[in-house]
PyMOL CGO cylinders between C-alpha atoms (Angstrom):
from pymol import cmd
from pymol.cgo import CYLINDER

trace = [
    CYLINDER, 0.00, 0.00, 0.00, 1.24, 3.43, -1.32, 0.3, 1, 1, 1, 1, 1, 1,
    CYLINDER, 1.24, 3.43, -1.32, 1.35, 6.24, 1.42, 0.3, 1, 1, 1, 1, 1, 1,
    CYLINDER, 1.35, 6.24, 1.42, 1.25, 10.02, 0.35, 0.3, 1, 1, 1, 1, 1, 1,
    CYLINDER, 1.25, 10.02, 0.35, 5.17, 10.07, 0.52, 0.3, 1, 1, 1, 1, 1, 1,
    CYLINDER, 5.17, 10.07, 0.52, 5.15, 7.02, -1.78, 0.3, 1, 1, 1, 1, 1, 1,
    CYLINDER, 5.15, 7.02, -1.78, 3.38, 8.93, -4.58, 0.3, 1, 1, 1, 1, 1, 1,
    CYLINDER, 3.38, 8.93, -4.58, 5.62, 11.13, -6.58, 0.3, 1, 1, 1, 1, 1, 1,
    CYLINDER, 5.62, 11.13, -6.58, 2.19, 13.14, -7.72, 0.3, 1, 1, 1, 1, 1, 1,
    CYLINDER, 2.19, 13.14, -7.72, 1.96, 14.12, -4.55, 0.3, 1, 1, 1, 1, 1, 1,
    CYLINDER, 1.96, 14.12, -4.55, 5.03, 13.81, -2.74, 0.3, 1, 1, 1, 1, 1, 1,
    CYLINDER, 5.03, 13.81, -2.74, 6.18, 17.48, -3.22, 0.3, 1, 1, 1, 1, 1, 1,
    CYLINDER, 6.18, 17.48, -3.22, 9.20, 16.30, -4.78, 0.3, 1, 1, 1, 1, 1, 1,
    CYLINDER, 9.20, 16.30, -4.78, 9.39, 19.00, -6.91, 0.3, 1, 1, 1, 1, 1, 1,
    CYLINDER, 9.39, 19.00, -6.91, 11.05, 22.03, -5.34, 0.3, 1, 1, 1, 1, 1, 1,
    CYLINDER, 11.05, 22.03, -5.34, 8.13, 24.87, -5.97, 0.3, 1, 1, 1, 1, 1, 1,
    CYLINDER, 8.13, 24.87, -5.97, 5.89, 22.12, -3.90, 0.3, 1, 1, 1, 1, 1, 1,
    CYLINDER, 5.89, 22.12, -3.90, 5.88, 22.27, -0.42, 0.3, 1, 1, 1, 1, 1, 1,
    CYLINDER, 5.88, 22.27, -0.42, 6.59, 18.84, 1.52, 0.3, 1, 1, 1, 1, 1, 1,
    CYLINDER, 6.59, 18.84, 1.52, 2.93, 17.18, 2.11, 0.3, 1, 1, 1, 1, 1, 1,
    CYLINDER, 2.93, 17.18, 2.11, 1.97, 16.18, 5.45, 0.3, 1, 1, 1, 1, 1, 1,
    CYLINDER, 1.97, 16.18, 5.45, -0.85, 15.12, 7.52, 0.3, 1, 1, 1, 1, 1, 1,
    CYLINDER, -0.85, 15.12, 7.52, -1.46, 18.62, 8.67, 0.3, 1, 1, 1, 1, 1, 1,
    CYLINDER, -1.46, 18.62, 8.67, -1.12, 19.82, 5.30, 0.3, 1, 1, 1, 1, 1, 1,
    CYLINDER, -1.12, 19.82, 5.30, -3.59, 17.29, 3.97, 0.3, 1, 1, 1, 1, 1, 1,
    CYLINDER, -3.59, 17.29, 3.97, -6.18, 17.98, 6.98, 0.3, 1, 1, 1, 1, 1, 1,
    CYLINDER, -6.18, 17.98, 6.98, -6.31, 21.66, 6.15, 0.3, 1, 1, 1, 1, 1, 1,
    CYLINDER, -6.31, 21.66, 6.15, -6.91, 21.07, 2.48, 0.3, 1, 1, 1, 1, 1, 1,
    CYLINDER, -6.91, 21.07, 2.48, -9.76, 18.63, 3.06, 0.3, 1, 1, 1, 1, 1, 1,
    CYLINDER, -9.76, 18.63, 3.06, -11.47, 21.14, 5.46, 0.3, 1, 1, 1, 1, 1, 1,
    CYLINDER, -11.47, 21.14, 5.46, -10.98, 23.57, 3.18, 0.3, 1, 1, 1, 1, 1, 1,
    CYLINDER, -10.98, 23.57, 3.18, -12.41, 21.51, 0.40, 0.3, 1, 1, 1, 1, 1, 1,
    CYLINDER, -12.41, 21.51, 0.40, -15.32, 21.11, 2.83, 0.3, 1, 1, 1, 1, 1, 1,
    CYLINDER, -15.32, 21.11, 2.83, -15.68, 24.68, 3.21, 0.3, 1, 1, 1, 1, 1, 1,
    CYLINDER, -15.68, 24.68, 3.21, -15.97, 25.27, -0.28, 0.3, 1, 1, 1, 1, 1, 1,
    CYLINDER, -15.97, 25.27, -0.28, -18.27, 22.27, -0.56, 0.3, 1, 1, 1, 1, 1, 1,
    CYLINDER, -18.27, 22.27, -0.56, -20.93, 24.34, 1.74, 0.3, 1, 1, 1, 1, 1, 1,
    CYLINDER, -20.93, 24.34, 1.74, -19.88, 27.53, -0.45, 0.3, 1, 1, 1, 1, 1, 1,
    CYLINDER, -19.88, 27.53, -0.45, -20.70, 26.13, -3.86, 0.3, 1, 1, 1, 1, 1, 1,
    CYLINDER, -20.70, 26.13, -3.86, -24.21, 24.81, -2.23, 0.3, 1, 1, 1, 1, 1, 1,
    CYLINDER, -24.21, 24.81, -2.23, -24.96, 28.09, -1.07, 0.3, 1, 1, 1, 1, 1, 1,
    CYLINDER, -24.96, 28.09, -1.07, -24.24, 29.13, -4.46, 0.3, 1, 1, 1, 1, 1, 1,
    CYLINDER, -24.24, 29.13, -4.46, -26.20, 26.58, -6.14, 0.3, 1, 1, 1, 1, 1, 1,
    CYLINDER, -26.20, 26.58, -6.14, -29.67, 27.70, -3.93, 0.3, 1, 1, 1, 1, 1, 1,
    CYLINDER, -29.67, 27.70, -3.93, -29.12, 31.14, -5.31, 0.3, 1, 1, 1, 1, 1, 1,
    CYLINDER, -29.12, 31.14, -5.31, -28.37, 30.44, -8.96, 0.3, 1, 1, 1, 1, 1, 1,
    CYLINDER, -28.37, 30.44, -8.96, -31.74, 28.12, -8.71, 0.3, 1, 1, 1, 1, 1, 1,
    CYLINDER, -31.74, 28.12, -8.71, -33.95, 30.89, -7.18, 0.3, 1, 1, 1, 1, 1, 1,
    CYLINDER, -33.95, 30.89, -7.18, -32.76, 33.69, -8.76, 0.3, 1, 1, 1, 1, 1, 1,
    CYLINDER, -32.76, 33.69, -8.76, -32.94, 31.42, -12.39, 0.3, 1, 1, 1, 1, 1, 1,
    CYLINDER, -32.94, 31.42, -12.39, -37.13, 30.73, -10.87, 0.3, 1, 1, 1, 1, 1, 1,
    CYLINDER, -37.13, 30.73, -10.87, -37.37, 34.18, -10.00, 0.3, 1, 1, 1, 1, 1, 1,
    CYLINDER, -37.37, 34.18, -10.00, -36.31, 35.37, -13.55, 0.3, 1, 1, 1, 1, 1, 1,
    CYLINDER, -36.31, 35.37, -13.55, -38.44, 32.74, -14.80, 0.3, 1, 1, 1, 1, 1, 1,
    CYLINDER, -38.44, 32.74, -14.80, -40.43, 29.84, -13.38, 0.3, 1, 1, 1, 1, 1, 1,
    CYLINDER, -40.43, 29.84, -13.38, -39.36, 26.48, -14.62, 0.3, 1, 1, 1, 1, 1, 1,
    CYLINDER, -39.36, 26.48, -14.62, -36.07, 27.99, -15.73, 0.3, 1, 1, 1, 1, 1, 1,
    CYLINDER, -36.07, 27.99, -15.73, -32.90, 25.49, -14.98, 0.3, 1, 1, 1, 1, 1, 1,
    CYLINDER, -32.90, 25.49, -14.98, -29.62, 26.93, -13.89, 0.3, 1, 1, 1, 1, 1, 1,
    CYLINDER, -29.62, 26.93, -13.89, -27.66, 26.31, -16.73, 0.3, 1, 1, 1, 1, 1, 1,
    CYLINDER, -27.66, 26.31, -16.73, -30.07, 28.36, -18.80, 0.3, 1, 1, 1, 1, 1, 1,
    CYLINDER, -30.07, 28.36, -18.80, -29.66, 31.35, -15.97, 0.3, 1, 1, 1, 1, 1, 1,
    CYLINDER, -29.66, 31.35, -15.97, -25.72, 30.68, -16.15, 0.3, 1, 1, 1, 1, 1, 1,
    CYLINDER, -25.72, 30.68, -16.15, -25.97, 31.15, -19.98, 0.3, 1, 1, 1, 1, 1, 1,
    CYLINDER, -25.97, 31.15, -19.98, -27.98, 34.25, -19.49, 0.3, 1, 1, 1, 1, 1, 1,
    CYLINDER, -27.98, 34.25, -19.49, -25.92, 35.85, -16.99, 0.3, 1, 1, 1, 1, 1, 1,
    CYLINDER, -25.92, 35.85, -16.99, -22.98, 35.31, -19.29, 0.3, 1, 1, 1, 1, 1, 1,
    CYLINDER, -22.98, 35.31, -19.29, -24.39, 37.06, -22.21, 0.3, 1, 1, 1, 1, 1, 1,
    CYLINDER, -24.39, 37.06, -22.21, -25.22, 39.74, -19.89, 0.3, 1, 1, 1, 1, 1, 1,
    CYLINDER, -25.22, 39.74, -19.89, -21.44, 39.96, -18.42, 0.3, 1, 1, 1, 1, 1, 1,
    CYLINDER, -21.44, 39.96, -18.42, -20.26, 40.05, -22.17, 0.3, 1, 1, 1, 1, 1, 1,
    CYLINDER, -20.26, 40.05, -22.17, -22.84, 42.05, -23.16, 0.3, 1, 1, 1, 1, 1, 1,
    CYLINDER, -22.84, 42.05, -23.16, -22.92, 40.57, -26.52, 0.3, 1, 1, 1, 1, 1, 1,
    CYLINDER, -22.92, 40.57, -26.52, -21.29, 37.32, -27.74, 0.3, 1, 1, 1, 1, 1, 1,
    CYLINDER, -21.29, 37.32, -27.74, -21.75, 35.20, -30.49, 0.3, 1, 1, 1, 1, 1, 1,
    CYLINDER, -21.75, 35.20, -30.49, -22.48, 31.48, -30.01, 0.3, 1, 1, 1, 1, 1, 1,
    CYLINDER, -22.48, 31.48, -30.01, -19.42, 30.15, -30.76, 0.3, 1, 1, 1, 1, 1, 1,
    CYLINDER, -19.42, 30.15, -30.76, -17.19, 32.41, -28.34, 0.3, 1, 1, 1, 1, 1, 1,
    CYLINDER, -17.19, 32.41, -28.34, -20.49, 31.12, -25.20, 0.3, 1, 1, 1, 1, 1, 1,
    CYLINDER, -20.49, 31.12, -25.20, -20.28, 27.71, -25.95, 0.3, 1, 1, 1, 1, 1, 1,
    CYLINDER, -20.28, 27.71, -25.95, -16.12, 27.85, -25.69, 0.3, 1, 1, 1, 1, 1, 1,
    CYLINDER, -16.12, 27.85, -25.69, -16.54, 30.05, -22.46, 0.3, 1, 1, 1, 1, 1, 1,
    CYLINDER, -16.54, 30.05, -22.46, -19.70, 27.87, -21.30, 0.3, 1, 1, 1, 1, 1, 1,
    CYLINDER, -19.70, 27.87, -21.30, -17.47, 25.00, -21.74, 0.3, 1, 1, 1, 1, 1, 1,
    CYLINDER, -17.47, 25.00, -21.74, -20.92, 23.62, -23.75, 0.3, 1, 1, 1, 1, 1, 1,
    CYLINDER, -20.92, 23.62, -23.75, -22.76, 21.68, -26.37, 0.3, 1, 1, 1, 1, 1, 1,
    CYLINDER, -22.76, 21.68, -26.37, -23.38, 23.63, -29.70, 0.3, 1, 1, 1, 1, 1, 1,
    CYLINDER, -23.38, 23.63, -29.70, -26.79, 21.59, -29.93, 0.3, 1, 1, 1, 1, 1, 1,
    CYLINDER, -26.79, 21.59, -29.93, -27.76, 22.32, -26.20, 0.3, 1, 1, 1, 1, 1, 1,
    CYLINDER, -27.76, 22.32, -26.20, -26.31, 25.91, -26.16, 0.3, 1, 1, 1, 1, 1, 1,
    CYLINDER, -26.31, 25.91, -26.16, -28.44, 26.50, -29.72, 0.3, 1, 1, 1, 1, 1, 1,
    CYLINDER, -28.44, 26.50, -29.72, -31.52, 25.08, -27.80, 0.3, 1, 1, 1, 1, 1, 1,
    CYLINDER, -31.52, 25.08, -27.80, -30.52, 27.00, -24.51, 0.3, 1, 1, 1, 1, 1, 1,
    CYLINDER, -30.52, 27.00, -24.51, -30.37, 30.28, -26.73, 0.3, 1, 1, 1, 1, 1, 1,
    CYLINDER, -30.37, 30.28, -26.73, -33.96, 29.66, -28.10, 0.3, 1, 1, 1, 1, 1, 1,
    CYLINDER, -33.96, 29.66, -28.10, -35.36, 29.27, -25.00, 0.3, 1, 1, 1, 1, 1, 1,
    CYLINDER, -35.36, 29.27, -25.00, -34.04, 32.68, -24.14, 0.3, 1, 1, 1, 1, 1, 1,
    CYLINDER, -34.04, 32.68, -24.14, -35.11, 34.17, -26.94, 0.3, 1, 1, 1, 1, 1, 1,
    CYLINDER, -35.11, 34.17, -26.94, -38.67, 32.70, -26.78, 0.3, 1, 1, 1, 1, 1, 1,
    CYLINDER, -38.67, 32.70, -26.78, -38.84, 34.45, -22.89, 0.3, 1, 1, 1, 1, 1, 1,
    CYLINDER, -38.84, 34.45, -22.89, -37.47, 37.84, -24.78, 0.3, 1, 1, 1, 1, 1, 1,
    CYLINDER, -37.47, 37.84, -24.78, -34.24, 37.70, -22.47, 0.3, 1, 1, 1, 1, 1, 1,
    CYLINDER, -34.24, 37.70, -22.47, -32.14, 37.75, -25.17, 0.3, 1, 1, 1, 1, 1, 1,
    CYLINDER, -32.14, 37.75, -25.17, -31.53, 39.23, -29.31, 0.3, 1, 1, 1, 1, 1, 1,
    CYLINDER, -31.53, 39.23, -29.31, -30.15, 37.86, -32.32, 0.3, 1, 1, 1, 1, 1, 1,
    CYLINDER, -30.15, 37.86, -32.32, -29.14, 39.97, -34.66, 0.3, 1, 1, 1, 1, 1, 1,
    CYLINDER, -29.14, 39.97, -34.66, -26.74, 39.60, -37.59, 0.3, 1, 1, 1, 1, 1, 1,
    CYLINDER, -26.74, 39.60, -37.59, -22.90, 40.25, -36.62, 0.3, 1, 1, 1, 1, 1, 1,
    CYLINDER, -22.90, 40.25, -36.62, -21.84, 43.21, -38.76, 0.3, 1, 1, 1, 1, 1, 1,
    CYLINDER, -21.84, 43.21, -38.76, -18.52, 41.39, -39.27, 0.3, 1, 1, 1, 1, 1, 1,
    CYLINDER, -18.52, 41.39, -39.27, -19.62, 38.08, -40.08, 0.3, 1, 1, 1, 1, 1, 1,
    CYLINDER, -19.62, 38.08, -40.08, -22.97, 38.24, -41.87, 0.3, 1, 1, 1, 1, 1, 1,
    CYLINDER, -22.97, 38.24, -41.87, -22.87, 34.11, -41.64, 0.3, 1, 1, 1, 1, 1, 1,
    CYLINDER, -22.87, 34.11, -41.64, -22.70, 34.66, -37.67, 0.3, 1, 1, 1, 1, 1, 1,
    CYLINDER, -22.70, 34.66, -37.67, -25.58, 36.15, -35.05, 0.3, 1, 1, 1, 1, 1, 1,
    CYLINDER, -25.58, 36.15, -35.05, -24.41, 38.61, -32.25, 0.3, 1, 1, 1, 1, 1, 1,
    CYLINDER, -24.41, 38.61, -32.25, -26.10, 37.65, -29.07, 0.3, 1, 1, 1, 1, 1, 1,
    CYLINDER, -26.10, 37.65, -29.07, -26.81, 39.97, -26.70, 0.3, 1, 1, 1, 1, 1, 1,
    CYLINDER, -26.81, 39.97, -26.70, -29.24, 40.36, -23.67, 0.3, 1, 1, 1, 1, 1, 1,
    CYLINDER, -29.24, 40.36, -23.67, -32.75, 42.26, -24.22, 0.3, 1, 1, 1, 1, 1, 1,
    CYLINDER, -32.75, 42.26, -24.22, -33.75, 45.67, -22.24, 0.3, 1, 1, 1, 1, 1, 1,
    CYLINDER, -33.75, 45.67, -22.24, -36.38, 43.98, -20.63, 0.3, 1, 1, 1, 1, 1, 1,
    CYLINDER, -36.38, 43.98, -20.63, -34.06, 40.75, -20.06, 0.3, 1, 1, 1, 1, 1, 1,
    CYLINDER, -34.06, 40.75, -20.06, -31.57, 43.28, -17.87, 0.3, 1, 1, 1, 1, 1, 1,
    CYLINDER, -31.57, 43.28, -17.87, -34.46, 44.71, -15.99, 0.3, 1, 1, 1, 1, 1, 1,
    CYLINDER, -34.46, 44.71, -15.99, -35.57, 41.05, -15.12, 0.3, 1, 1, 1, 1, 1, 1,
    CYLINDER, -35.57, 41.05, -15.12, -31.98, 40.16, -14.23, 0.3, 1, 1, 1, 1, 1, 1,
    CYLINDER, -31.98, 40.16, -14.23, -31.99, 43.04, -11.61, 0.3, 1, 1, 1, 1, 1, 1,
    CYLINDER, -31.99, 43.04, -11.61, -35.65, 41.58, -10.40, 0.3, 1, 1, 1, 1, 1, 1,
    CYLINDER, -35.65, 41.58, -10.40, -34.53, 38.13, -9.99, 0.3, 1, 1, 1, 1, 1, 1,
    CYLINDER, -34.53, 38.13, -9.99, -31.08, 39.31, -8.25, 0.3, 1, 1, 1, 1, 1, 1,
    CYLINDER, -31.08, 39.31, -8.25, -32.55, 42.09, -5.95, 0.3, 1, 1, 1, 1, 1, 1,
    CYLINDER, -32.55, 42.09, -5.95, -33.62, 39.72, -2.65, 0.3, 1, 1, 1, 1, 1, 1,
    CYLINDER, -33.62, 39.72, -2.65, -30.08, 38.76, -1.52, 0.3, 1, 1, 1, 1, 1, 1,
    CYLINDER, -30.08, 38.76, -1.52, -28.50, 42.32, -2.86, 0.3, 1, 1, 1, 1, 1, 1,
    CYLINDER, -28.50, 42.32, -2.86, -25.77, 42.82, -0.72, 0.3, 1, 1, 1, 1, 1, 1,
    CYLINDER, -25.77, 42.82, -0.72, -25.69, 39.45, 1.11, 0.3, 1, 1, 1, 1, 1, 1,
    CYLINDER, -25.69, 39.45, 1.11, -21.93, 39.39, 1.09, 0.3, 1, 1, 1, 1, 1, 1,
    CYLINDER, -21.93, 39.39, 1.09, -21.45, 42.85, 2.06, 0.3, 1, 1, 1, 1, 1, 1,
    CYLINDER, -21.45, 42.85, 2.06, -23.45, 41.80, 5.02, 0.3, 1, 1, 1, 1, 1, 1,
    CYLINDER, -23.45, 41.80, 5.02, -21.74, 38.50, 5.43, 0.3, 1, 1, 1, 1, 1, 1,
    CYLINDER, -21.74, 38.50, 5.43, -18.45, 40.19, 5.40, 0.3, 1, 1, 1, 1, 1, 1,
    CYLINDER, -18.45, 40.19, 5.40, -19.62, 43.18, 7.36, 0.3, 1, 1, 1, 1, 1, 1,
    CYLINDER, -19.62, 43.18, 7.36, -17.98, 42.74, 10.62, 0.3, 1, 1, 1, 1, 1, 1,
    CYLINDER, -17.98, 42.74, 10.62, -15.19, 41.43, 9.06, 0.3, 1, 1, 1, 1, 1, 1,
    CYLINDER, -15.19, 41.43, 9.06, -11.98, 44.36, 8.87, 0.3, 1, 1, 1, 1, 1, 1,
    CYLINDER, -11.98, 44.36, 8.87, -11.40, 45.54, 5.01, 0.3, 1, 1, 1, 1, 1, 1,
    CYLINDER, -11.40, 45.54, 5.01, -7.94, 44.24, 5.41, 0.3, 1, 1, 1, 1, 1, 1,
    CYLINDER, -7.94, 44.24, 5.41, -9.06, 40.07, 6.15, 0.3, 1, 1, 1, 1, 1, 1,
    CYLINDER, -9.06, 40.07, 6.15, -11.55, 41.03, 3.16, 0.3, 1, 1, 1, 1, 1, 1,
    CYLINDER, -11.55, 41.03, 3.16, -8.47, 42.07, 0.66, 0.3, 1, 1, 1, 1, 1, 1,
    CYLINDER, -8.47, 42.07, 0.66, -6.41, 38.80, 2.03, 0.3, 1, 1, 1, 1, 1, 1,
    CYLINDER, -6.41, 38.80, 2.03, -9.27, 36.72, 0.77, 0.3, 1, 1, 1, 1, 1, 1,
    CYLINDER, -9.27, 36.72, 0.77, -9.46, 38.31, -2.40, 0.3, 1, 1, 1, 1, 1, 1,
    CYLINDER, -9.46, 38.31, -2.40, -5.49, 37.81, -2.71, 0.3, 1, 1, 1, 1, 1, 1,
    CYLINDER, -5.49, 37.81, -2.71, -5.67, 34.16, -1.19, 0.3, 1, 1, 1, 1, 1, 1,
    CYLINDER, -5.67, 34.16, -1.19, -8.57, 33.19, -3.66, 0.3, 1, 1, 1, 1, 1, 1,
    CYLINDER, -8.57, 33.19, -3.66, -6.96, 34.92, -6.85, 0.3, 1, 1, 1, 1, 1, 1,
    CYLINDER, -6.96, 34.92, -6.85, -4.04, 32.82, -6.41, 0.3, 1, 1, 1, 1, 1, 1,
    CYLINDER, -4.04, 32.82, -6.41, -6.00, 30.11, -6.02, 0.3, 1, 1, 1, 1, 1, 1,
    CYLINDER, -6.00, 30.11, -6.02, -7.90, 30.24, -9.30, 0.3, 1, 1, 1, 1, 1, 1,
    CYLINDER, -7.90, 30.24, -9.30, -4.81, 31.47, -10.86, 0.3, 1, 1, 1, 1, 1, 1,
    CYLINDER, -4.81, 31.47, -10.86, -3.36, 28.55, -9.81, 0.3, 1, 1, 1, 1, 1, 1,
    CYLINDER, -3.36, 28.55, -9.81, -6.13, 26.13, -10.91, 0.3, 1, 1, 1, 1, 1, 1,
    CYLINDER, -6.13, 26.13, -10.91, -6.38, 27.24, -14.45, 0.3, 1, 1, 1, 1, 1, 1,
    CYLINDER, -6.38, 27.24, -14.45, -2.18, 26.24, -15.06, 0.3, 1, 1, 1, 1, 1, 1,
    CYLINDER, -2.18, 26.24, -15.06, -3.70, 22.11, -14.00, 0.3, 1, 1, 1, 1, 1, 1,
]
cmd.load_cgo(trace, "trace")
């Protein structure tokens, strides 16, 4: 039977890797856990702000929407790289949208074979709708904490998705 020290994956042989030990191990796991309980949080927002916006609507249809509204326009090909999704079930995902009036198609200027996507006016104001009941909910979570733990966090979890995209 392998231990961690066994496993050259893990071992931190490499120099830039600190040494892995039982401590090191325990804090990552209840970290994991931590962002476990995060992510679920998460999840119960993304599903009742995606029922607010509309009833029935499934997340990944509100995480498509919210992403043409962070781009502001987008065609289909540059979502379903960023969405990390389906042609077929982004095409159907973007009809859907349409068919609420969340979202326009329009001919790209530079590409007449292409459509520019981009979110409707009455798509943003729903957006703001859906989103207003938990306005603010970090700034109240983090309320009591002092700006400076707040900027750590920001630092610590920067590095940490920097970090993740180079795996």
């Amino acid at each position: 039977m392998a231990t961690v020290g066994d496993d050259p994956s893990i071992s931190g042989t490499d120099s830039s890797v600190p040494e892995i030990d039982e401590e090191r191990i325990a804090a990552v796991t209840a970290l994991e856990s931590e962002f476990g309980e995060l992510i679920t949080h998460f999840r119960r927002t993304i599903m009742a702000n995606a029922t607010r916006l509309s009833p029935g609507m499934l997340p990944g249809a509100y995480k498509t929407f919210t992403t043409i509204v962070r781009y502001g326009s987008s065609t289909a090909s540059t979502l379903a790289e960023v969405l990390q999704m389906d042609k077929g079930q982004l095409s159907r995902t973007i009809r859907e949208l349409e068919d609420l009036g969340l979202i326009q198609r329009v001919p790209d200027p530079a590409d007449r074979r292409s459509v520019v996507i981009s979110p409707t006016e009455e798509g943003l104001a729903r957006l703001a709708a859906a989103r207003r009941p938990q306005e603010g909910a970090v700034l109240r979570a983090l309320g009591p904490w002092p700006v400076e733990d707040i900027r750590s966090l920001t630092d610590l979890l920067h590095r940490l998705t920097s970090t993740a995209r180079e795996l």
